[in-house]
PyMOL commands that place a pseudoatom at each C-alpha (Angstrom):
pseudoatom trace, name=CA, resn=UNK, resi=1, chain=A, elem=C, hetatm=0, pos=[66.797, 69.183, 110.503]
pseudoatom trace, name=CA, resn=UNK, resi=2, chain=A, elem=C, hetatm=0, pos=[63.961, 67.643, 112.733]
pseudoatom trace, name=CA, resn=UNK, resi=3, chain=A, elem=C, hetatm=0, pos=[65.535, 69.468, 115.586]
pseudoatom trace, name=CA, resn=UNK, resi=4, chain=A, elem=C, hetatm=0, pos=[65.552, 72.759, 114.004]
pseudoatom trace, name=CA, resn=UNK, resi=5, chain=A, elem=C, hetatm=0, pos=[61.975, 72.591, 113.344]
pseudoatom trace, name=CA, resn=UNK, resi=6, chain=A, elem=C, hetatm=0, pos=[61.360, 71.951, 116.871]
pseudoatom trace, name=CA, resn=UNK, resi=7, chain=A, elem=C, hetatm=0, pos=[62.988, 74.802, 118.092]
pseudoatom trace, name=CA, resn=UNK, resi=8, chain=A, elem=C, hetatm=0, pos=[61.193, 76.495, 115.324]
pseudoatom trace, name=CA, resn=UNK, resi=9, chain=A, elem=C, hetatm=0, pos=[58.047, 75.753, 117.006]
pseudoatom trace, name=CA, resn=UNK, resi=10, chain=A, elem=C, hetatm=0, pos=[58.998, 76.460, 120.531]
pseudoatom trace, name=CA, resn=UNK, resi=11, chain=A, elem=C, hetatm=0, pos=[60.476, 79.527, 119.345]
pseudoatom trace, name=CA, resn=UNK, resi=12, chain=A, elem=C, hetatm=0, pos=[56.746, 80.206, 117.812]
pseudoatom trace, name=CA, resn=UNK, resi=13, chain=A, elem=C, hetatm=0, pos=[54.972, 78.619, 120.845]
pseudoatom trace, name=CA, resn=UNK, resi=14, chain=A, elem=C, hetatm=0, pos=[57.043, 81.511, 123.141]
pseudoatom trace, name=CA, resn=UNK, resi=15, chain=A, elem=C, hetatm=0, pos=[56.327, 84.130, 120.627]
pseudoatom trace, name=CA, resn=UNK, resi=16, chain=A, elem=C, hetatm=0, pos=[52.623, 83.768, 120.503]
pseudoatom trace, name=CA, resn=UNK, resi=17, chain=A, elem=C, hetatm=0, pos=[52.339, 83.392, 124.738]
pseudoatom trace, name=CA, resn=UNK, resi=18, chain=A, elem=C, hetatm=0, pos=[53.922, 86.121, 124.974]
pseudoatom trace, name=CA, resn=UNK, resi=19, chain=A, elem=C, hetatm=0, pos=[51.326, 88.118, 122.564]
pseudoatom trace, name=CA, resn=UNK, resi=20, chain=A, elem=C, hetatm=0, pos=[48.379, 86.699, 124.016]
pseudoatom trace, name=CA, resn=UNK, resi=21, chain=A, elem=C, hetatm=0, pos=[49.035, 87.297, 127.208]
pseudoatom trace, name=CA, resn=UNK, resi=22, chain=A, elem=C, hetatm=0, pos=[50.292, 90.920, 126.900]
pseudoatom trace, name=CA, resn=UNK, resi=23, chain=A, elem=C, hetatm=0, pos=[47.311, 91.174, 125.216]
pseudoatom trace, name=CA, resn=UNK, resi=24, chain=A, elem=C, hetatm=0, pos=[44.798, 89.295, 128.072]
pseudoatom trace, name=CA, resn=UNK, resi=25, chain=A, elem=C, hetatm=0, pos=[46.364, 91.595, 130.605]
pseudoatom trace, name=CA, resn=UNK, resi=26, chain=A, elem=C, hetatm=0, pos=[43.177, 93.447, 131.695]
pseudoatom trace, name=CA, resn=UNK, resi=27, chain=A, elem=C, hetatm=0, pos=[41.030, 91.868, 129.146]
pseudoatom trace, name=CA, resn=UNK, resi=28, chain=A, elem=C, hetatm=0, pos=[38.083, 89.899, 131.693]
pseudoatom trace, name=CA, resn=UNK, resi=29, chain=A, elem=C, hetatm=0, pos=[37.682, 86.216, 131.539]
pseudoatom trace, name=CA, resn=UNK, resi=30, chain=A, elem=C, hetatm=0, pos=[37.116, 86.268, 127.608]
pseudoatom trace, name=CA, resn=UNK, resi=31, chain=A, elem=C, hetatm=0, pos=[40.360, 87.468, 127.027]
pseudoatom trace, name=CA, resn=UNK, resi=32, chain=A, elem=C, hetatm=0, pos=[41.998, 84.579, 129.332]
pseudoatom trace, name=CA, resn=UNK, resi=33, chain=A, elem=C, hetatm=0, pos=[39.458, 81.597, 127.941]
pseudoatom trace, name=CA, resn=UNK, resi=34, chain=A, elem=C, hetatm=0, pos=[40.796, 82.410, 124.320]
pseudoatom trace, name=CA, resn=UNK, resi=35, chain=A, elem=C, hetatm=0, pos=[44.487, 82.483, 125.600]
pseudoatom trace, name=CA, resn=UNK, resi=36, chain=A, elem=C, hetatm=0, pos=[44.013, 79.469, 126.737]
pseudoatom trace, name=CA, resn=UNK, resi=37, chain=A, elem=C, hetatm=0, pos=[42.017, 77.924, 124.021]
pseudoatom trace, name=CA, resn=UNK, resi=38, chain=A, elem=C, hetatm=0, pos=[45.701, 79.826, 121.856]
pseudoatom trace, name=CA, resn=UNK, resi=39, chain=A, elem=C, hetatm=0, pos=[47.960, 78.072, 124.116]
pseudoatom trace, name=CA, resn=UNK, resi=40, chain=A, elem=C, hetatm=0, pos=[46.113, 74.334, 124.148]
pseudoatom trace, name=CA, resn=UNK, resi=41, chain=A, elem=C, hetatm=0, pos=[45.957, 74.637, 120.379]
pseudoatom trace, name=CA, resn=UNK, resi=42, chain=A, elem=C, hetatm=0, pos=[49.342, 75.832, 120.212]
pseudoatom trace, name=CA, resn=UNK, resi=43, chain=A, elem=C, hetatm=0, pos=[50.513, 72.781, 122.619]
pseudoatom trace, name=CA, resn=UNK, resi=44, chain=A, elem=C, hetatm=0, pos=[48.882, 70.311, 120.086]
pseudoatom trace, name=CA, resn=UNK, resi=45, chain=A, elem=C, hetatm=0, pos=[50.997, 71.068, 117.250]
pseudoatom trace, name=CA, resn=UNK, resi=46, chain=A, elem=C, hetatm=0, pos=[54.075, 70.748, 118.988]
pseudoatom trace, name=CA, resn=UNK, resi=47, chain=A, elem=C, hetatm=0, pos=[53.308, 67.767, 120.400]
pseudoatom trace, name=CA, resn=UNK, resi=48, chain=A, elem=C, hetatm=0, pos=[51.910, 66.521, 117.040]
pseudoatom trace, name=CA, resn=UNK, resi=49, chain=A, elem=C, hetatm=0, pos=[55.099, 67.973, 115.387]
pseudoatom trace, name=CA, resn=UNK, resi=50, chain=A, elem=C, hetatm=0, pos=[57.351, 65.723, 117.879]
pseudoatom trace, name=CA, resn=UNK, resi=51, chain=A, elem=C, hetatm=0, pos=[55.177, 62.703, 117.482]
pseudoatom trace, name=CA, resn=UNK, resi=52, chain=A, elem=C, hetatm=0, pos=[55.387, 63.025, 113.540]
pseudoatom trace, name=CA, resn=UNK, resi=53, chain=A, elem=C, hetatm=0, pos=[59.368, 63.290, 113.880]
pseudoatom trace, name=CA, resn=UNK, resi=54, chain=A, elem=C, hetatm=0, pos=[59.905, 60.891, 116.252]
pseudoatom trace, name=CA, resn=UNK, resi=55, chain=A, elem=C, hetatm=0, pos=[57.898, 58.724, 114.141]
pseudoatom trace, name=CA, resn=UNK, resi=56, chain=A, elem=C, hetatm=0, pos=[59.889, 59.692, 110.963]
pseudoatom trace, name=CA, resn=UNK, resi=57, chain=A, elem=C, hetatm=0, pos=[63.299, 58.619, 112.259]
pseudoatom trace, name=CA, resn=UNK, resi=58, chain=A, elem=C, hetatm=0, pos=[62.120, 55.713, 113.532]
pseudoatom trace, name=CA, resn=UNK, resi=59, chain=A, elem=C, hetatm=0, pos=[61.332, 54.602, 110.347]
pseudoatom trace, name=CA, resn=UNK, resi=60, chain=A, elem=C, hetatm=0, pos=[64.711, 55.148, 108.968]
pseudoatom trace, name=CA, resn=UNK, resi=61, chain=A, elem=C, hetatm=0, pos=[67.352, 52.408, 108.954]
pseudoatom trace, name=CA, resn=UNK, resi=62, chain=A, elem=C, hetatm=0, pos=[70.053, 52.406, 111.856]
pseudoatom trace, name=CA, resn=UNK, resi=63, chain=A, elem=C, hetatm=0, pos=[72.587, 51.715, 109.071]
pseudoatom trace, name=CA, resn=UNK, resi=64, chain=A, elem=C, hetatm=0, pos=[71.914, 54.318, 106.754]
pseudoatom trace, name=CA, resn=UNK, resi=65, chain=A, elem=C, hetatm=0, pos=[75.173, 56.621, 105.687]
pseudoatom trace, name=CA, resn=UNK, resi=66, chain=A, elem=C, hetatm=0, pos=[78.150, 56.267, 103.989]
pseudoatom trace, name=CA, resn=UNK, resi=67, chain=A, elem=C, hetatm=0, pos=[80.731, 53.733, 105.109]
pseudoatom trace, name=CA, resn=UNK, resi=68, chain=A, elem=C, hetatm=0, pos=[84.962, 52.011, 104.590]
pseudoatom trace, name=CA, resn=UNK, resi=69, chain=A, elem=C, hetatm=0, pos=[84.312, 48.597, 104.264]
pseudoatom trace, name=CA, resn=UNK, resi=70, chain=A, elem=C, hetatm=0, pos=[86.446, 46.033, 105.276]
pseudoatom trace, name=CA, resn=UNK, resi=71, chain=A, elem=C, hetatm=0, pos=[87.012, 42.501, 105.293]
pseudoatom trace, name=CA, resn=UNK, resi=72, chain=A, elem=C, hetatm=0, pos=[87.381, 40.780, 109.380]
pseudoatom trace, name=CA, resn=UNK, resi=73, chain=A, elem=C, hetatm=0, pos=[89.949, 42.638, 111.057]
pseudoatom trace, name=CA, resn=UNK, resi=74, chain=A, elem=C, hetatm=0, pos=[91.470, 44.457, 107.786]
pseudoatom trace, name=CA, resn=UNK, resi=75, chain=A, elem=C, hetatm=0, pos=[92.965, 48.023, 108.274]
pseudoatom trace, name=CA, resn=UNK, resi=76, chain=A, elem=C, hetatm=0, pos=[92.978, 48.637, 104.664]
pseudoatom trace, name=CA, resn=UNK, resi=77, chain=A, elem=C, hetatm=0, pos=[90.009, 49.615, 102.808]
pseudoatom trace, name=CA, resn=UNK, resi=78, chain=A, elem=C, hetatm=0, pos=[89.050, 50.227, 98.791]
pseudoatom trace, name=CA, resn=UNK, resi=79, chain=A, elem=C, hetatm=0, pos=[85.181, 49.547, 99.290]
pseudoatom trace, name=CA, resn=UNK, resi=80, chain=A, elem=C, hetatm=0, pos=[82.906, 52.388, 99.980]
pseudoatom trace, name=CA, resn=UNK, resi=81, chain=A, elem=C, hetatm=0, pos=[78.985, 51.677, 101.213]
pseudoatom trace, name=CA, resn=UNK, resi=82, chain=A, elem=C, hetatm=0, pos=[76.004, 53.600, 100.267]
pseudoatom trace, name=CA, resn=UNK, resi=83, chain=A, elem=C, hetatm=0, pos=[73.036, 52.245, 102.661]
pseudoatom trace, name=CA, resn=UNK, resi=84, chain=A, elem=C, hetatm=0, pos=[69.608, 54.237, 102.752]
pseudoatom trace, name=CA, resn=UNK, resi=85, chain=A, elem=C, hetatm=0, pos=[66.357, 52.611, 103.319]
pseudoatom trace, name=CA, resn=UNK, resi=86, chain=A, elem=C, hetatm=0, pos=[62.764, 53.550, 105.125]
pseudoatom trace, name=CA, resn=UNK, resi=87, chain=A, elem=C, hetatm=0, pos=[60.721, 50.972, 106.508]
pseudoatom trace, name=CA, resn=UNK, resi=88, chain=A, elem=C, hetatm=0, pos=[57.568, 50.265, 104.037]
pseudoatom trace, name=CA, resn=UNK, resi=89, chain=A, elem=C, hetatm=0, pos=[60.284, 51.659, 101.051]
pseudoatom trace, name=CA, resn=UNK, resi=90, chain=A, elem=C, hetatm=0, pos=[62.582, 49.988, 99.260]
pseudoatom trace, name=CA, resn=UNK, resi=91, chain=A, elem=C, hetatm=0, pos=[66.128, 51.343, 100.041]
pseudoatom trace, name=CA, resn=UNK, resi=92, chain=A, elem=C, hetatm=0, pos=[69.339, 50.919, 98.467]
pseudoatom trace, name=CA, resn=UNK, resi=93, chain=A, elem=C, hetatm=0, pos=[72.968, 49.201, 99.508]
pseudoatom trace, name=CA, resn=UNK, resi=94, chain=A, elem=C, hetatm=0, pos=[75.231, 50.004, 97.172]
pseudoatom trace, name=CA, resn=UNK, resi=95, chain=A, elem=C, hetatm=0, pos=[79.399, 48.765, 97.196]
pseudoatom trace, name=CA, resn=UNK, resi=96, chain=A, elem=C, hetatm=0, pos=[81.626, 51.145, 94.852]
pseudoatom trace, name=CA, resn=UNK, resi=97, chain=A, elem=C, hetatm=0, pos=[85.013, 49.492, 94.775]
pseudoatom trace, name=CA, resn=UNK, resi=98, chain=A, elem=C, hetatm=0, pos=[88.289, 49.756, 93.009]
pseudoatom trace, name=CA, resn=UNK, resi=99, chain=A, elem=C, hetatm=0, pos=[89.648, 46.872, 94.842]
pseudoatom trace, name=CA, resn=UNK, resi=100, chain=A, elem=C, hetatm=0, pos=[88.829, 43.037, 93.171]
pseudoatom trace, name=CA, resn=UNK, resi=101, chain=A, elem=C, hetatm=0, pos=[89.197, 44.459, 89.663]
pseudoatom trace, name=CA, resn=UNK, resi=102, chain=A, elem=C, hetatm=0, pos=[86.885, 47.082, 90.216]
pseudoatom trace, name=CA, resn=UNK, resi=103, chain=A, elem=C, hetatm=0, pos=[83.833, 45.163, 92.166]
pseudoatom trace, name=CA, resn=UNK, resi=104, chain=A, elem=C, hetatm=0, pos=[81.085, 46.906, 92.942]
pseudoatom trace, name=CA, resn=UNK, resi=105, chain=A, elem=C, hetatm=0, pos=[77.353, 45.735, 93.987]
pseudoatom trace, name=CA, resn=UNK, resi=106, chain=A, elem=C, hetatm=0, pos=[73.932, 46.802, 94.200]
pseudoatom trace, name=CA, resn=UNK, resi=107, chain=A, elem=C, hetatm=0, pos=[71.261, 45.295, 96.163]
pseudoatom trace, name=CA, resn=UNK, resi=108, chain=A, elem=C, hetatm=0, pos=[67.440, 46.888, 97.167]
pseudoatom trace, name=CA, resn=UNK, resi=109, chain=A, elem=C, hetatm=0, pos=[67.091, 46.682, 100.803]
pseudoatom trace, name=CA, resn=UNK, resi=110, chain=A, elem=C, hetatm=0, pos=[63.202, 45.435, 100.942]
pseudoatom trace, name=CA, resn=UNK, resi=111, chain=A, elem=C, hetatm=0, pos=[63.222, 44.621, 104.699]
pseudoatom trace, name=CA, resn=UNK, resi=112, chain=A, elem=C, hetatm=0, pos=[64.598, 45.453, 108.055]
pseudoatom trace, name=CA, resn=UNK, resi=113, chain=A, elem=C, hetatm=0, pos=[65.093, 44.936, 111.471]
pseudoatom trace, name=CA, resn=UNK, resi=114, chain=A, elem=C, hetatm=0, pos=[66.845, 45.037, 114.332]
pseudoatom trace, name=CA, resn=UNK, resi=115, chain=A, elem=C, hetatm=0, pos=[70.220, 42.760, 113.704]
pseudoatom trace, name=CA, resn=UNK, resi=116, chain=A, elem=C, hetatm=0, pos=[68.944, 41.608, 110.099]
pseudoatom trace, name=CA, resn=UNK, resi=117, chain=A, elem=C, hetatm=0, pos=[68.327, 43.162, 106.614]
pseudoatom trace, name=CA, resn=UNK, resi=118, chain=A, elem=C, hetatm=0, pos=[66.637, 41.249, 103.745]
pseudoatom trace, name=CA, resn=UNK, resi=119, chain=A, elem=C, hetatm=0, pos=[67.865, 42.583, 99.998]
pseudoatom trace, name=CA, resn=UNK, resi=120, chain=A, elem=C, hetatm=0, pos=[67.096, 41.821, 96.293]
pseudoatom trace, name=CA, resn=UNK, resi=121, chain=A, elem=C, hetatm=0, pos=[69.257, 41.608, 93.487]
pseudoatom trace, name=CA, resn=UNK, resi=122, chain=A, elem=C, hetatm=0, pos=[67.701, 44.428, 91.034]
pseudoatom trace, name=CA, resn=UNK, resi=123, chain=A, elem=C, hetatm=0, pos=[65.479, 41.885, 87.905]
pseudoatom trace, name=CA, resn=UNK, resi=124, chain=A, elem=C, hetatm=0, pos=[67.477, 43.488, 84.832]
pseudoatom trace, name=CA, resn=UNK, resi=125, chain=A, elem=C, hetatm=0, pos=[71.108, 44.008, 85.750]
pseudoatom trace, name=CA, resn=UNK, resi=126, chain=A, elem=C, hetatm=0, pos=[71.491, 41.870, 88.984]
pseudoatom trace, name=CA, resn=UNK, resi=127, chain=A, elem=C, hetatm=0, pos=[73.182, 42.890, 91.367]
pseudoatom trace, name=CA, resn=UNK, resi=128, chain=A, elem=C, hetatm=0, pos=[75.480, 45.063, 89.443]
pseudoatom trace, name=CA, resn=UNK, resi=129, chain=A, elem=C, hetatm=0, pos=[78.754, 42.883, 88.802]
pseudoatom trace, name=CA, resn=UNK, resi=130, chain=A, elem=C, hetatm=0, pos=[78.985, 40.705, 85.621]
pseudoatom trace, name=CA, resn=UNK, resi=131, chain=A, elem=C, hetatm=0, pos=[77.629, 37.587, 85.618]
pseudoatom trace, name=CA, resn=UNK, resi=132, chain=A, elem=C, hetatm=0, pos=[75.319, 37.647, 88.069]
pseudoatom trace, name=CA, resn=UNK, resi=133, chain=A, elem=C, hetatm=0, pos=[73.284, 34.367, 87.625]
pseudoatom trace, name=CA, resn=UNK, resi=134, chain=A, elem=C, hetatm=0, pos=[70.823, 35.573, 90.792]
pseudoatom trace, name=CA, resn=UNK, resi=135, chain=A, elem=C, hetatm=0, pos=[69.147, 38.184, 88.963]
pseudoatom trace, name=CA, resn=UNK, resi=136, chain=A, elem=C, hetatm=0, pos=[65.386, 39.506, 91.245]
pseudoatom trace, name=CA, resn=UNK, resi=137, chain=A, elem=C, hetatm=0, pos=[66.629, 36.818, 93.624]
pseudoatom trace, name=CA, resn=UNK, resi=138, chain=A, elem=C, hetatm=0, pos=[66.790, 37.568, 97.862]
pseudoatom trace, name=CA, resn=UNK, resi=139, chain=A, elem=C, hetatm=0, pos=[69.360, 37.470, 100.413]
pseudoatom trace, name=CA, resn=UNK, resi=140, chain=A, elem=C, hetatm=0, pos=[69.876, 37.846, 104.184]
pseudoatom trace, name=CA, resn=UNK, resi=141, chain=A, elem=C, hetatm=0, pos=[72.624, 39.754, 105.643]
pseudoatom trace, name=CA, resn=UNK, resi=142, chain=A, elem=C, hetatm=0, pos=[72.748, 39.562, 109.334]
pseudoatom trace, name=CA, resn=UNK, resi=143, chain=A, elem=C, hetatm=0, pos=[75.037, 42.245, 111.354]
pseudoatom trace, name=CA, resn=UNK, resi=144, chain=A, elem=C, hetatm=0, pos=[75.765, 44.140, 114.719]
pseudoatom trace, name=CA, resn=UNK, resi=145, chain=A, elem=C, hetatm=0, pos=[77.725, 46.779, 116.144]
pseudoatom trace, name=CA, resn=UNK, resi=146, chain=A, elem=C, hetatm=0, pos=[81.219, 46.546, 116.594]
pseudoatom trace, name=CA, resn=UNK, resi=147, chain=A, elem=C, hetatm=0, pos=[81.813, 46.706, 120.580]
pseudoatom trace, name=CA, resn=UNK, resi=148, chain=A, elem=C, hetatm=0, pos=[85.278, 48.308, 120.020]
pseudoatom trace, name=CA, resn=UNK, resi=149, chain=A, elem=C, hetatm=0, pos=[84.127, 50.660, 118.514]
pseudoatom trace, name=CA, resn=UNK, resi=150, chain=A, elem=C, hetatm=0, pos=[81.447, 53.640, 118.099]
pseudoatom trace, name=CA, resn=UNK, resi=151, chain=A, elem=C, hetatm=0, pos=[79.218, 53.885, 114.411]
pseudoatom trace, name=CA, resn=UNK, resi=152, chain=A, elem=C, hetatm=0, pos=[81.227, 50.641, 112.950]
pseudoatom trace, name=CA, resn=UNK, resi=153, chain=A, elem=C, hetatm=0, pos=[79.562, 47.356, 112.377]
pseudoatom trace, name=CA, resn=UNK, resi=154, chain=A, elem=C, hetatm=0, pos=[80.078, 43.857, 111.556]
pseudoatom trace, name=CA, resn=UNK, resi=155, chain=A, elem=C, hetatm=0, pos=[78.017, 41.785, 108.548]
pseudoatom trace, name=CA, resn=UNK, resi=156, chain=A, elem=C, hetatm=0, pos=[77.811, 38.511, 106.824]
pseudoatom trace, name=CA, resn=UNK, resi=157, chain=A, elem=C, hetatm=0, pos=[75.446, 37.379, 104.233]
pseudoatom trace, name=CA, resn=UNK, resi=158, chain=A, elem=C, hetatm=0, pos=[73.828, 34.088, 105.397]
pseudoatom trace, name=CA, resn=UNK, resi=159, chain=A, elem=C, hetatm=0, pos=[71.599, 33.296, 102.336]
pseudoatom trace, name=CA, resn=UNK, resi=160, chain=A, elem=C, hetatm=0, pos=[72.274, 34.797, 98.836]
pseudoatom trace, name=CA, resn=UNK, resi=161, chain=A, elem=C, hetatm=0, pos=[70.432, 34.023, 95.645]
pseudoatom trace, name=CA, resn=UNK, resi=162, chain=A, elem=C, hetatm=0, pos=[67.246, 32.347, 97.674]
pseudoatom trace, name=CA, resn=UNK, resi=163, chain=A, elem=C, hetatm=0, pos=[63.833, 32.533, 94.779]
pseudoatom trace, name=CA, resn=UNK, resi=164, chain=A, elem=C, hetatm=0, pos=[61.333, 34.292, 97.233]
pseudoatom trace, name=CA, resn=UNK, resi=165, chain=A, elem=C, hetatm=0, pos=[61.848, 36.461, 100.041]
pseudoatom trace, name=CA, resn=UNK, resi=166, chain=A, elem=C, hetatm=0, pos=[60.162, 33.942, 101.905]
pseudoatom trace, name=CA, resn=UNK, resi=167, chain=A, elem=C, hetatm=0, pos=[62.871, 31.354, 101.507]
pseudoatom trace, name=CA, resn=UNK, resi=168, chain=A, elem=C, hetatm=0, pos=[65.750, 34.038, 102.587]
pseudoatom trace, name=CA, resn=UNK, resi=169, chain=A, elem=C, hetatm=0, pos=[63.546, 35.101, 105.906]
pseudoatom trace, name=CA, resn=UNK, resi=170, chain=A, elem=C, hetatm=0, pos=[63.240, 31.006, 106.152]
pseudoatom trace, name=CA, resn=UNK, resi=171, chain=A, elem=C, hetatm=0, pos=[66.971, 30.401, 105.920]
pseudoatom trace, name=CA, resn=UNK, resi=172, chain=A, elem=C, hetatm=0, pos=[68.875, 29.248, 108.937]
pseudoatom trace, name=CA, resn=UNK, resi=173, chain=A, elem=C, hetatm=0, pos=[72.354, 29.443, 107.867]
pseudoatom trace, name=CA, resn=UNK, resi=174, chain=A, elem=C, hetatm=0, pos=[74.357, 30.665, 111.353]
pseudoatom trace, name=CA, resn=UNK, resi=175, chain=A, elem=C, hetatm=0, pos=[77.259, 33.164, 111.543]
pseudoatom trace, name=CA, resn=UNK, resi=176, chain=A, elem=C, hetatm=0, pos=[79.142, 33.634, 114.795]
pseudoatom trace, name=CA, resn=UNK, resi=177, chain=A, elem=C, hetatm=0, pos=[79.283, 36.416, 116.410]
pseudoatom trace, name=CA, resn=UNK, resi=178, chain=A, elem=C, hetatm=0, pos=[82.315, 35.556, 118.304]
pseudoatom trace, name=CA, resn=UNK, resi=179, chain=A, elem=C, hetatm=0, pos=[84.663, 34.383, 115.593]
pseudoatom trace, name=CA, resn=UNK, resi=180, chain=A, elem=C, hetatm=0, pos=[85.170, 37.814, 113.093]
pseudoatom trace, name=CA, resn=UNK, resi=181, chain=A, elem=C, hetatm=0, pos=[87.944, 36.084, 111.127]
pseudoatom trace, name=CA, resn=UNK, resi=182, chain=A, elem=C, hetatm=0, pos=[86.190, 32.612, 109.868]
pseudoatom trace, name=CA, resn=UNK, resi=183, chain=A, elem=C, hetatm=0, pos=[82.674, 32.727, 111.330]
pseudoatom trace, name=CA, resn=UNK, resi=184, chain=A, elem=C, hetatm=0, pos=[80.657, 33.907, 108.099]
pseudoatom trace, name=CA, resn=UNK, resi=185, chain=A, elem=C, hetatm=0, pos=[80.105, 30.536, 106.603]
pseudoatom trace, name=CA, resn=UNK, resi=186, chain=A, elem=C, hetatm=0, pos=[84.204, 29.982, 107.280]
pseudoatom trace, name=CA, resn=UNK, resi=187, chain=A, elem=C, hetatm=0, pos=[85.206, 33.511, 106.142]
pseudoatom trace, name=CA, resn=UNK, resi=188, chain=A, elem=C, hetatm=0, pos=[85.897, 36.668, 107.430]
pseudoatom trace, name=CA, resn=UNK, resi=189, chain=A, elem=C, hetatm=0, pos=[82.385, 38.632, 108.791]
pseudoatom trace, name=CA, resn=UNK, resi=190, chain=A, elem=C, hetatm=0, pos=[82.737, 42.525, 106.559]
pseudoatom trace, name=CA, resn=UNK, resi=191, chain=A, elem=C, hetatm=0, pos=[82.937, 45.536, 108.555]
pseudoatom trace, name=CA, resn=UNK, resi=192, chain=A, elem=C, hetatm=0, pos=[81.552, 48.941, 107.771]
pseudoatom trace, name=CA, resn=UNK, resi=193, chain=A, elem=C, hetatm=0, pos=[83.019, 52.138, 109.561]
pseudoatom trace, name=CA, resn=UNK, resi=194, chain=A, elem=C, hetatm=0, pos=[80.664, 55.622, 109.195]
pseudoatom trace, name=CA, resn=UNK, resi=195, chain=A, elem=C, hetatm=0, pos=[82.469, 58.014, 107.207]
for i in range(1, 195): cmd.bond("trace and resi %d" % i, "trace and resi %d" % (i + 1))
show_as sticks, trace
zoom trace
């Protein structure tokens, strides 16, 4: 979409050059200072355009789209992912599964970055499976991308039900990187292809 409205503008940008200078063509200095003036105004909004854009997806989460999850090296999946967030927003990571007895989970992403994502468990409902005695509480998931493959990632969830946001961004719990079938806190890291 971004990319369409670029070429929208540089469509627009030709266009009015064009115009302008059909119209400057024998026109005296006058004629030339205003294409000009046309053509630096003109140049401002693209580049304003580009810098708003750029600025726009660089807010968005890496992660966000629609995923198969899977446990560690599993080829078989009944979990689908939901992730959409915005830095400064809180997003969404939602887990629709028939698999478990139906499981399914919700969390609010409140905080990103590169390699780590910081989510709360929704204050009324939890998050979203029966029972949940960690209701408005904070977790850390940590995760990169799968080497072996292109838009797939690994996960793990070092800290789950901390009280504050604080305490979850505080918690050193370690998951290796290196060890996909036991190194989440002895079990298998999740994975998340794009669908």
């Amino acid at each position: 979409m971004f990319q369409k409205q670029i070429k929208s503008i540089l469509s627009l940008f030709i266009v009015i050059s064009l115009s302008v200078g059909c119209n400057a063509i024998g026109m005296g200095n006058k004629a030339q200072d205003n294409l000009e003036s046309e053509r630096s105004t003109l140049q401002a909004l693209v580049v304003g355009q580009q810098q708003t854009i750029t600025s726009q997806n660089a807010s968005l989460f890496a992660l966000n789209g629609s995923y198969n999850n899977y446990t560690g090296t599993s080829t078989t999946s009944t979990t689908y992912t939901y992730i959409t967030a915005k830095s400064g927003q809180t997003g969404v990571w939602l887990d629709d599964s028939t698999g478990f007895g139906g499981y399914s989970s919700c969390y609010l992403i409140v905080e990103f970055s590169d390699g780590v994502i910081y989510t709360q468990n929704p204050e009324k409902n939890g998050a979203c499976f029966s029972n949940d005695s960690n209701k408005g509480k904070y977790n850390k998931i940590v995760y990169f991308a799968n080497p072996s493959a292109a838009n797939s990632y690994y996960y793990c969830t070092t800290a789950f039900g901390k009280a504050s946001l604080a305490e979850a961004k505080a918690d050193t719990t370690a998951a290796t990187v290196s060890d996909i079938q036991t190194g989440c806190s002895s079990s298998a890291w999740s994975r998340i292809d794009k669908r």
